[in-house]
C-alpha positions as protocol buffer text, in pm:
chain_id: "A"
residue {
  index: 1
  type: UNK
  ca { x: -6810 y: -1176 z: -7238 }
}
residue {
  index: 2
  type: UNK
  ca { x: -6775 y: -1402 z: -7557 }
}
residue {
  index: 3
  type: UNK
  ca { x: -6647 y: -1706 z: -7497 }
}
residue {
  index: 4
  type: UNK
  ca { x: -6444 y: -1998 z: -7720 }
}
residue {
  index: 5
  type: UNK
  ca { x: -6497 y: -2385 z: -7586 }
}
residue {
  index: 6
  type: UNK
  ca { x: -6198 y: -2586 z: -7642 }
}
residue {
  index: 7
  type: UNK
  ca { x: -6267 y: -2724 z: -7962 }
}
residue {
  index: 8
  type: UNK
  ca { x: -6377 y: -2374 z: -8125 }
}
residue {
  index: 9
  type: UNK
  ca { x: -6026 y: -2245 z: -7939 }
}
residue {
  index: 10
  type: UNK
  ca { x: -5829 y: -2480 z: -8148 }
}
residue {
  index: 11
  type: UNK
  ca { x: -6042 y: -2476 z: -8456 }
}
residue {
  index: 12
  type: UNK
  ca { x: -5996 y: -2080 z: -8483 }
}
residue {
  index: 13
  type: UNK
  ca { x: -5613 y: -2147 z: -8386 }
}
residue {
  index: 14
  type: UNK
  ca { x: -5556 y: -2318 z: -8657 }
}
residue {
  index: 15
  type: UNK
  ca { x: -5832 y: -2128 z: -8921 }
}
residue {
  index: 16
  type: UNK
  ca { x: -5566 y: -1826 z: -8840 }
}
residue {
  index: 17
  type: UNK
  ca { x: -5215 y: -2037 z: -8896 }
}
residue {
  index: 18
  type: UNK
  ca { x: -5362 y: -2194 z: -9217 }
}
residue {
  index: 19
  type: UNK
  ca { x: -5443 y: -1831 z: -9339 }
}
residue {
  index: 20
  type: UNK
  ca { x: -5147 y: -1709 z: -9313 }
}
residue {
  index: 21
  type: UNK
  ca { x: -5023 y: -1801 z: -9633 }
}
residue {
  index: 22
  type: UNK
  ca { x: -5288 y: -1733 z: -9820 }
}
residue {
  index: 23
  type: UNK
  ca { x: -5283 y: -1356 z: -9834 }
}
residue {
  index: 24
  type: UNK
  ca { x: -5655 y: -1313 z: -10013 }
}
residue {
  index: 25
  type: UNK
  ca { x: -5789 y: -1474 z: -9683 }
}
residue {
  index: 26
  type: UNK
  ca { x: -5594 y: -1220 z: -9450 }
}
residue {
  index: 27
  type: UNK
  ca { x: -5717 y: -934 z: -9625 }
}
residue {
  index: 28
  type: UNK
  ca { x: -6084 y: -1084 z: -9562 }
}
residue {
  index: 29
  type: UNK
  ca { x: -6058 y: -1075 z: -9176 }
}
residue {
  index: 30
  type: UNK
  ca { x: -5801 y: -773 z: -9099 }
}
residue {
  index: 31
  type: UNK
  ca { x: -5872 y: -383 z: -9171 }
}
residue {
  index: 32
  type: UNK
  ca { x: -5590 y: -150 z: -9062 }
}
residue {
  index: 33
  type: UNK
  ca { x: -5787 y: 64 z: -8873 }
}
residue {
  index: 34
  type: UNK
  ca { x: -5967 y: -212 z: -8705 }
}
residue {
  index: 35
  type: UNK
  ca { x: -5844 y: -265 z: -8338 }
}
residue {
  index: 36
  type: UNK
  ca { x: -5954 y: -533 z: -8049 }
}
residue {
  index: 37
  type: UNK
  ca { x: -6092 y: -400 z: -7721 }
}
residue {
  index: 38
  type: UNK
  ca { x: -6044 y: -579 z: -7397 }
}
residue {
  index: 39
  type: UNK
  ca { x: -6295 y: -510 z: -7087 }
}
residue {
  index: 40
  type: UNK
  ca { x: -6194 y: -528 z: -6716 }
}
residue {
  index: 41
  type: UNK
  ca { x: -6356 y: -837 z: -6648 }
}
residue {
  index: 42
  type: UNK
  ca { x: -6168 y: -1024 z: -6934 }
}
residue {
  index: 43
  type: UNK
  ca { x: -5793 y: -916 z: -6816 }
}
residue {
  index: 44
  type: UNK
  ca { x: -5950 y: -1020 z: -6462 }
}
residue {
  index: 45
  type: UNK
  ca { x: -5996 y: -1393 z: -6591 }
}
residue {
  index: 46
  type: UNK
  ca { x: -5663 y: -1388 z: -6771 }
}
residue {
  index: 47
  type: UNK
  ca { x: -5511 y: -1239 z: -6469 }
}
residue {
  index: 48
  type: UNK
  ca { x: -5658 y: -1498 z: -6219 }
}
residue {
  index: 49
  type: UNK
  ca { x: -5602 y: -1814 z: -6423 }
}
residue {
  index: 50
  type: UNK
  ca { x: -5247 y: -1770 z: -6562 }
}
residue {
  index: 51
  type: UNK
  ca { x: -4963 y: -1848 z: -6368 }
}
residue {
  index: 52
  type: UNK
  ca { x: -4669 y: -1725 z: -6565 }
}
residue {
  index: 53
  type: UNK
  ca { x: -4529 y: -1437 z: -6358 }
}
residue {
  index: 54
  type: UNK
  ca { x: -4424 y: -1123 z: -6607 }
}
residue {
  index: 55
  type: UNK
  ca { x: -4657 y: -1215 z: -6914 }
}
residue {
  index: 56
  type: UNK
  ca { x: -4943 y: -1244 z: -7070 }
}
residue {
  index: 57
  type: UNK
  ca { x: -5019 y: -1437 z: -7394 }
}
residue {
  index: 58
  type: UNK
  ca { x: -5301 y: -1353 z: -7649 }
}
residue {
  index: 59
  type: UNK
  ca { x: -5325 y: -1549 z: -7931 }
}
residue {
  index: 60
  type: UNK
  ca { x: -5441 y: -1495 z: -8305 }
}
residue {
  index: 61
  type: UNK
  ca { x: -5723 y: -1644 z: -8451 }
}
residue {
  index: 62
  type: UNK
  ca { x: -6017 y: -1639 z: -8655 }
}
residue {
  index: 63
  type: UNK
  ca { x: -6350 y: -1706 z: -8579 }
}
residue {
  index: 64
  type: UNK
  ca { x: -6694 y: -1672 z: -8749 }
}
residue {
  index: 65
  type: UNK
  ca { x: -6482 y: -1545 z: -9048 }
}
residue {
  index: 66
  type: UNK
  ca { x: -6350 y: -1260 z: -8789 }
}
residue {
  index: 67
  type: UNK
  ca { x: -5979 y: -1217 z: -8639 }
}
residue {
  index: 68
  type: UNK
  ca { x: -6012 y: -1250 z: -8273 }
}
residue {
  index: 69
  type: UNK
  ca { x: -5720 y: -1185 z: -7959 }
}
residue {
  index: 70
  type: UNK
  ca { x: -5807 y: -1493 z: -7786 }
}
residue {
  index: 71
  type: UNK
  ca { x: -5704 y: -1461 z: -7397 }
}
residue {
  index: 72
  type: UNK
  ca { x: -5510 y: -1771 z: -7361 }
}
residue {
  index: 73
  type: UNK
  ca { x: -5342 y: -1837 z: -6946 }
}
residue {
  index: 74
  type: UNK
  ca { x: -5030 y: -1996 z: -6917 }
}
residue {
  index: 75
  type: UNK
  ca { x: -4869 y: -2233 z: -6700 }
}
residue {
  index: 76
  type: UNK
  ca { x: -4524 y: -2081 z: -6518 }
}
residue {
  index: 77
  type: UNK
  ca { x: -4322 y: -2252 z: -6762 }
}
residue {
  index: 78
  type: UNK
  ca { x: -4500 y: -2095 z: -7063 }
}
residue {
  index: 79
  type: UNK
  ca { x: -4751 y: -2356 z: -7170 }
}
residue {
  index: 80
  type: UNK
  ca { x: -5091 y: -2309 z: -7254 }
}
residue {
  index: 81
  type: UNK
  ca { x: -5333 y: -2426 z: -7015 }
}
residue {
  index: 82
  type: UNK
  ca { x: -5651 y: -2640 z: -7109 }
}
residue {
  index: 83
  type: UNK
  ca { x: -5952 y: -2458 z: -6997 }
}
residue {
  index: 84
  type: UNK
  ca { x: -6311 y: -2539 z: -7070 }
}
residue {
  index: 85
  type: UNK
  ca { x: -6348 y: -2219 z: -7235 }
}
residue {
  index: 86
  type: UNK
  ca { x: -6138 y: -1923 z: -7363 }
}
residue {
  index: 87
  type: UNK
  ca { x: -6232 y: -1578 z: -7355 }
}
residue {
  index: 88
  type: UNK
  ca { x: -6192 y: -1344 z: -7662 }
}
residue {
  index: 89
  type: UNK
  ca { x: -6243 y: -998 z: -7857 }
}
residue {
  index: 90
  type: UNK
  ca { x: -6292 y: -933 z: -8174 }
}
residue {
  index: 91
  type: UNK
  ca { x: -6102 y: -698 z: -8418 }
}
residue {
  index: 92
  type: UNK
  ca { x: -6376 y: -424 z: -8491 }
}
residue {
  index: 93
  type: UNK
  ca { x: -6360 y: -57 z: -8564 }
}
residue {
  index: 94
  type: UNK
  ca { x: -6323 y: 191 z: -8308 }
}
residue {
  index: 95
  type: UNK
  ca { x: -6633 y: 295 z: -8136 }
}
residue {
  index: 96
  type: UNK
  ca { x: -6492 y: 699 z: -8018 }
}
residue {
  index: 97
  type: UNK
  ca { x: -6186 y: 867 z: -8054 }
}
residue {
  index: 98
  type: UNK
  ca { x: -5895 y: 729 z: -7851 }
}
residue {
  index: 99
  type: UNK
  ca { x: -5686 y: 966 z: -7663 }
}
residue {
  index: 100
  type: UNK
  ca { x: -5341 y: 929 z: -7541 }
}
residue {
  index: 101
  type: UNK
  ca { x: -5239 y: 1096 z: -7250 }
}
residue {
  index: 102
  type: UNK
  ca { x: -4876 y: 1127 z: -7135 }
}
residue {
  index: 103
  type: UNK
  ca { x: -4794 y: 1333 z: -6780 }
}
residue {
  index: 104
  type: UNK
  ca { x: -4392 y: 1386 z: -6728 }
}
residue {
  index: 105
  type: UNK
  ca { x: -4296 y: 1537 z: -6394 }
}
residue {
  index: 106
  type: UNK
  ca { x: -4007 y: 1740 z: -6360 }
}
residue {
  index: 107
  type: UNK
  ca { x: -3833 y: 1792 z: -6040 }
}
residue {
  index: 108
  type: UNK
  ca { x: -3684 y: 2175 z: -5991 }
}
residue {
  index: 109
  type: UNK
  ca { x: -3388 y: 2109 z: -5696 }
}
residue {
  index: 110
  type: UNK
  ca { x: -3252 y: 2432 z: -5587 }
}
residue {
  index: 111
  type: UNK
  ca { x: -2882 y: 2454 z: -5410 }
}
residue {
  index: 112
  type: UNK
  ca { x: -2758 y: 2757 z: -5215 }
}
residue {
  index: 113
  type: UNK
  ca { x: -2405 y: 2791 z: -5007 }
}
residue {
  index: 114
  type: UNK
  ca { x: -2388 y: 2942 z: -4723 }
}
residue {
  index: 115
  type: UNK
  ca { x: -2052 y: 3116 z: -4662 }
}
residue {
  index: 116
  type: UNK
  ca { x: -1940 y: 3090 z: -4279 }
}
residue {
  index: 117
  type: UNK
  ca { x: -2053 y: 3413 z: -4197 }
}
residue {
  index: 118
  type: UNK
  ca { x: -2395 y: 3292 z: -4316 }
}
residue {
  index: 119
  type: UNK
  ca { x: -2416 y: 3479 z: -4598 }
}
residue {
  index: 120
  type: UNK
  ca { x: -2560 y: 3316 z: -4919 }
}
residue {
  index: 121
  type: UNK
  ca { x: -2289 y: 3332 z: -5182 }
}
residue {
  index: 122
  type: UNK
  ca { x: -2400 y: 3104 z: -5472 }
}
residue {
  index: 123
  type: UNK
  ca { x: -2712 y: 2948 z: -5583 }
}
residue {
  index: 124
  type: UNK
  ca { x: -2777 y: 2730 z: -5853 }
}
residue {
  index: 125
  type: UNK
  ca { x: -3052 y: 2487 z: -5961 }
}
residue {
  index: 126
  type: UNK
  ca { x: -3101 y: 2143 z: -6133 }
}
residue {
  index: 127
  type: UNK
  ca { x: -3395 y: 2065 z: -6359 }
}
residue {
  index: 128
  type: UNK
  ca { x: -3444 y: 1643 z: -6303 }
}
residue {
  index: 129
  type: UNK
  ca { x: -3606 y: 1498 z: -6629 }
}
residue {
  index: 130
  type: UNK
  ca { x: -3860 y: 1229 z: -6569 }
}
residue {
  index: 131
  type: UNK
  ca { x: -3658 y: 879 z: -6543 }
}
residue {
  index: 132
  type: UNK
  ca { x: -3947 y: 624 z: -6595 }
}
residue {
  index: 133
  type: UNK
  ca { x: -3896 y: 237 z: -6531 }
}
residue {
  index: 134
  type: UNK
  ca { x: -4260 y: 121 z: -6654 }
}
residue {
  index: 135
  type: UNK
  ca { x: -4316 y: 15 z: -7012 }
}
residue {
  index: 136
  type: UNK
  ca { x: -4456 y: 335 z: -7121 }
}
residue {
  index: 137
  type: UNK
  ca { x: -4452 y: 428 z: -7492 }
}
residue {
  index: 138
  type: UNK
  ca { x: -4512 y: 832 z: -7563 }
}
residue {
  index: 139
  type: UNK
  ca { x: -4780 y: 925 z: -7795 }
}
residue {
  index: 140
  type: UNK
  ca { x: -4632 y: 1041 z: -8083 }
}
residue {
  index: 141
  type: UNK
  ca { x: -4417 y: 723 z: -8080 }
}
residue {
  index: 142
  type: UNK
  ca { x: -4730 y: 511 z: -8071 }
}
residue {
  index: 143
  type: UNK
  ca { x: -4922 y: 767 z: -8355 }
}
residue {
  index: 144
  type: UNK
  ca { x: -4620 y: 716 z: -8558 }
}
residue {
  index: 145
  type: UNK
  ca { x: -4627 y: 312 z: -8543 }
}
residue {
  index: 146
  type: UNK
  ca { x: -5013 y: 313 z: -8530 }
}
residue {
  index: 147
  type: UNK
  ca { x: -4997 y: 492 z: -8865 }
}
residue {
  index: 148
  type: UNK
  ca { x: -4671 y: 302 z: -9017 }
}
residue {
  index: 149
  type: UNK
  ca { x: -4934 y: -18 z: -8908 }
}
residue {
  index: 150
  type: UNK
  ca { x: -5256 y: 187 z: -9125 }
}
residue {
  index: 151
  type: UNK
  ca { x: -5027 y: 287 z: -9418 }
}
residue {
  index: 152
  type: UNK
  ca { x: -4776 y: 3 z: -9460 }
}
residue {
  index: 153
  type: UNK
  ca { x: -4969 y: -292 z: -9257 }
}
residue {
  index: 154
  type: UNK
  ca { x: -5137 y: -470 z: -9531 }
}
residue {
  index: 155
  type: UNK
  ca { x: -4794 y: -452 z: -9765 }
}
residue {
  index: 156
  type: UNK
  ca { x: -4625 y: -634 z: -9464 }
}
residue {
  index: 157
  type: UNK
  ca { x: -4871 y: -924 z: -9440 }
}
residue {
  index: 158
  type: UNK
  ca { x: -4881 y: -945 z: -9884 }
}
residue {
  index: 159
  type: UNK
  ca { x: -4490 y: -945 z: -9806 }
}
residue {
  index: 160
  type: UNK
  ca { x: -4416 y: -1228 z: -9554 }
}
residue {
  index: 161
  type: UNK
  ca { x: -4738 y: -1408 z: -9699 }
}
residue {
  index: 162
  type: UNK
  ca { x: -4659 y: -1448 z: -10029 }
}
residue {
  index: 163
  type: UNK
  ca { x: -4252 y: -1449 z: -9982 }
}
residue {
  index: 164
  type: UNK
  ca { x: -4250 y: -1627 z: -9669 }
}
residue {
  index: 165
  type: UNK
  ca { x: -4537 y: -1848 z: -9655 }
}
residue {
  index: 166
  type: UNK
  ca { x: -4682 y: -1671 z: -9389 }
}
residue {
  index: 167
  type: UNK
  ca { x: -4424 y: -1823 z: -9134 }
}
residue {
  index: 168
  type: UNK
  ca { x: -4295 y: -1559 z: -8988 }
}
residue {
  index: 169
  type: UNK
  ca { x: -4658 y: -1372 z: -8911 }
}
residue {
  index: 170
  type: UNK
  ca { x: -4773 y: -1362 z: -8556 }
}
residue {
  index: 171
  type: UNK
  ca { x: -4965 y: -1649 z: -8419 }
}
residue {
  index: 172
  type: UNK
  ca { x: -4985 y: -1491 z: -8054 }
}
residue {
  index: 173
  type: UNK
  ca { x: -4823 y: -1191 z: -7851 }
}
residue {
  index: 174
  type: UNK
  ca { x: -4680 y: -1190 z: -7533 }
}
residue {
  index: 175
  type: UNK
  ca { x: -4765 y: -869 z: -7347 }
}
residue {
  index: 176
  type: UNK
  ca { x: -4619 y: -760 z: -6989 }
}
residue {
  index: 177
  type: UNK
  ca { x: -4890 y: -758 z: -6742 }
}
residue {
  index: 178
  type: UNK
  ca { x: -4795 y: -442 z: -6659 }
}
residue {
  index: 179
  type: UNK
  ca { x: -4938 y: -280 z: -6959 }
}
residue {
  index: 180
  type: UNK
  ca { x: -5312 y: -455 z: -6916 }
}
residue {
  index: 181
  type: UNK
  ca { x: -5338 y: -434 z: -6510 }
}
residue {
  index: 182
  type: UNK
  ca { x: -5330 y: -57 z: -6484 }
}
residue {
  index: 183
  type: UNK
  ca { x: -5541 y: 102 z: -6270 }
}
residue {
  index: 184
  type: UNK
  ca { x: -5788 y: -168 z: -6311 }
}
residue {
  index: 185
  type: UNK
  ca { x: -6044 y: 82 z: -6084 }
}
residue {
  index: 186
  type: UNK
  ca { x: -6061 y: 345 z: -6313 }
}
residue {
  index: 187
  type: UNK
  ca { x: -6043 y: 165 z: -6627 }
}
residue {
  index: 188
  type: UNK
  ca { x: -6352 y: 112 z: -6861 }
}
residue {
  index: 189
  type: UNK
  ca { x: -6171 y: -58 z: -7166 }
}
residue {
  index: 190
  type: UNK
  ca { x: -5852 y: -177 z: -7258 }
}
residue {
  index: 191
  type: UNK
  ca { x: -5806 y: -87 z: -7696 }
}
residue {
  index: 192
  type: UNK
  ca { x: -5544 y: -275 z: -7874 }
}
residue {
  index: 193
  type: UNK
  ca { x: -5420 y: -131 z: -8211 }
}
residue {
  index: 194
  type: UNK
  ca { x: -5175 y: -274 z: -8471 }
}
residue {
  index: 195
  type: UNK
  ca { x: -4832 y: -104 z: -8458 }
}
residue {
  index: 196
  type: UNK
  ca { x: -4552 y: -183 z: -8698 }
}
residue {
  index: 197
  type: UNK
  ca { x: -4202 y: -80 z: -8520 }
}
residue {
  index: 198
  type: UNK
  ca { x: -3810 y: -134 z: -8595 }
}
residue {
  index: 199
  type: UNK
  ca { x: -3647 y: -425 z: -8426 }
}
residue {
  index: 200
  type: UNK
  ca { x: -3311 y: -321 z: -8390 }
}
residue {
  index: 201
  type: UNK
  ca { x: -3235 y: -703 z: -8288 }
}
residue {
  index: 202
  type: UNK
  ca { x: -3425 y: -884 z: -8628 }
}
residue {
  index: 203
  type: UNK
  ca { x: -3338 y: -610 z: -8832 }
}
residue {
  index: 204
  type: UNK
  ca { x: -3641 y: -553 z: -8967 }
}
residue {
  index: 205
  type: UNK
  ca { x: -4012 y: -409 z: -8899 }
}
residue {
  index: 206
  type: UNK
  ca { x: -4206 y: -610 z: -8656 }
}
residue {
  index: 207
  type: UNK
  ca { x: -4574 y: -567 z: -8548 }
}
residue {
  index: 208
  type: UNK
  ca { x: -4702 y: -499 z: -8225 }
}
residue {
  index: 209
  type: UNK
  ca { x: -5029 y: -418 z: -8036 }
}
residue {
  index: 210
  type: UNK
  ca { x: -5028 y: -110 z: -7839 }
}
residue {
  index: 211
  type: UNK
  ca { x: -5250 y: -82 z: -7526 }
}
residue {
  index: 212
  type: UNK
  ca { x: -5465 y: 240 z: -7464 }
}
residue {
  index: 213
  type: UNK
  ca { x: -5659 y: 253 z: -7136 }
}
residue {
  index: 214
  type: UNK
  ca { x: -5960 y: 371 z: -7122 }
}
residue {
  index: 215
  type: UNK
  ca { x: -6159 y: 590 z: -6893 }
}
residue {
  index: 216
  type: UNK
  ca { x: -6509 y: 731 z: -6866 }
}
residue {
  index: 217
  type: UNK
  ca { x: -6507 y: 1140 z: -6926 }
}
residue {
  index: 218
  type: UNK
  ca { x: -6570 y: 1212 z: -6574 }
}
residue {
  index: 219
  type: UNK
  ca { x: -6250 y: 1048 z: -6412 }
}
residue {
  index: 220
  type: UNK
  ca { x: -6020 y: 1090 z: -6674 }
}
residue {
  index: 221
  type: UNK
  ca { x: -5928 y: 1414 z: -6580 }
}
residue {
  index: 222
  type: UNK
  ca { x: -5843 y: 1318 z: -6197 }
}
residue {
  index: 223
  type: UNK
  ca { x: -5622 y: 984 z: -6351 }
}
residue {
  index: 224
  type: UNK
  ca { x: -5439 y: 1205 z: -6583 }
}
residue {
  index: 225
  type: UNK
  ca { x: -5236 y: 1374 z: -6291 }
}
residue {
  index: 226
  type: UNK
  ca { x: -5176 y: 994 z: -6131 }
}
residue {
  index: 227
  type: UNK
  ca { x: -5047 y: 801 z: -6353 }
}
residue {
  index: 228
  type: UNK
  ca { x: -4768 y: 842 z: -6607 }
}
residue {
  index: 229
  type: UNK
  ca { x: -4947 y: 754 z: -6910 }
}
residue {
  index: 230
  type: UNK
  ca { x: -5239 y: 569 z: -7052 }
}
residue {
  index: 231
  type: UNK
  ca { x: -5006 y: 346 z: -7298 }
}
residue {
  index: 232
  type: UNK
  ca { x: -4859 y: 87 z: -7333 }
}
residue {
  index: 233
  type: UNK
  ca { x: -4621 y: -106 z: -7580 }
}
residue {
  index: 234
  type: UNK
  ca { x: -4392 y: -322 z: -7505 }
}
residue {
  index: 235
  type: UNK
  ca { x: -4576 y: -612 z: -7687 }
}
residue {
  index: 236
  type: UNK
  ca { x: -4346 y: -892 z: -7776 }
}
residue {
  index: 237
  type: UNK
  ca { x: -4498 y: -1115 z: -8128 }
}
residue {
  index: 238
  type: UNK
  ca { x: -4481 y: -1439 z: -8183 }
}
residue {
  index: 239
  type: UNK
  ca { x: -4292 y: -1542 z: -8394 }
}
residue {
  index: 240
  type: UNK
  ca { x: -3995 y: -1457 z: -8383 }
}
residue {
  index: 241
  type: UNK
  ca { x: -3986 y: -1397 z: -8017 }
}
residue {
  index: 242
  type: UNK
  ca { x: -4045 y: -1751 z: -7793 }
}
residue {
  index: 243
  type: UNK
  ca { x: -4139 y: -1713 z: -7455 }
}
residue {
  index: 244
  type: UNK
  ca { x: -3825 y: -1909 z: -7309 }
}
residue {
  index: 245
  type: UNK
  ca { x: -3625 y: -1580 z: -7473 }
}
residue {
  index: 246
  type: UNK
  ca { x: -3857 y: -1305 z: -7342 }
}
residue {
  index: 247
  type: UNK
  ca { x: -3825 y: -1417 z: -6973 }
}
residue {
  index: 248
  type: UNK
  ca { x: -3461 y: -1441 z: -6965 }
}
């Protein structure tokens, strides 16, 4: 796995904060379709070095004139730790199709009374709709903001680079651990793709990086019927979100 030493960590830190602002430079190192793919045994070294409890953080930067998602552990207050060395992936275009799979299960509860003689004198039955309490996003709400991302992506960066001075464009984004740590035994990759979605909260479009596991051909039909979905979104970026608001 590609690895960053300290002083190429900072150096492509800061290459990626200084670019902001400069919008010709952005459009050098970011394609819209482009996406960053994560392996098992990077989220394993994120996973076993950071000590924050709920999150993740991967940070921004550019490398080699590319845009990387540099795995960077916390400390349980939030603070980045100083490693020796920094694992990363680079935004590159998709190698295969991605597909998103969503299973909903429905529970069918059926109710009869028995009258006192024993006789059955009403029935009726309840259809339960699927109540889930994971961080699951449903595919045609993560096509529609990985498409708002492809068609309207590049006009948000011109936007808050040249009108904002790039301040307000993510330097790192804090991601639930939930959405990279599922089913680590079946999963082959982990792709992250650009998403632009509505903060009701900022009032205004953010962007986010939705998670797709994936799975070889021959298992994915066995994981589809155990897990709830293969996506995830519930990416926060930074800024304007701070991690001392996310963990409140």
């Amino acid at each position: 796995m590609p690895t960053l030493i300290t002083r190429e960590y900072t150096s492509a830190i800061e290459n990626w904060n200084q670019a902001k602002s400069n919008y010709s430079e952005i459009q050098s190192v970011i394609s819209p379709e482009n996406v960053f793919t994560l392996y098992p045994g990077q989220v394993e070294w994120l996973d076993a070095q950071n000590d924050a409890e709920a999150y993740f953080c991967l940070e921004i930067g550019i490398f080699n004139n590319q845009l990387i998602l540099i795995c960077s552990p916390r400390t349980s207050t939030g603070d980045m730790k100083i490693l020796p060395s920094y694992e990363y992936t680079t935004l590159a275009p998709l190698q295969s199709d991605l597909k998103l799979t969503q299973t909903k299960t429905y529970t069918l509860t059926s109710h009869y009374t028995l009258s006192v003689d024993l006789t059955k004198s009403k029935n009726d039955s309840d259809v339960n709709f699927p109540i889930m309490n994971q961080p699951v996003t449903g595919q045609q709400i993560a096509v529609d903001e990985i498409e708002s991302w492809r068609e309207n992506g590049m006009d948000w960066l011109s936007l808050e680079s040249n009108e904002f001075n790039g301040e307000r464009i993510f330097q790192n984004f804090f991601v639930p651990k939930q959405d990279l740590l599922q089913n680590p035994e079946d999963t082959t990759s982990i792709v992250g793709v650009f998403g632009l979605k509505y903060s009701p909260v900022y009032q205004r479009l953010l962007p986010t990086i939705i998670f797709i596991s994936c799975f070889d051909d021959a298992s994915a039909a066995d994981i589809a019927t155990r897990i709830p979905s293969n996506t995830y979104d519930w990416t926060r970026p930074s800024p304007p979100y701070r991690y001392s608001i996310i963990i409140q």
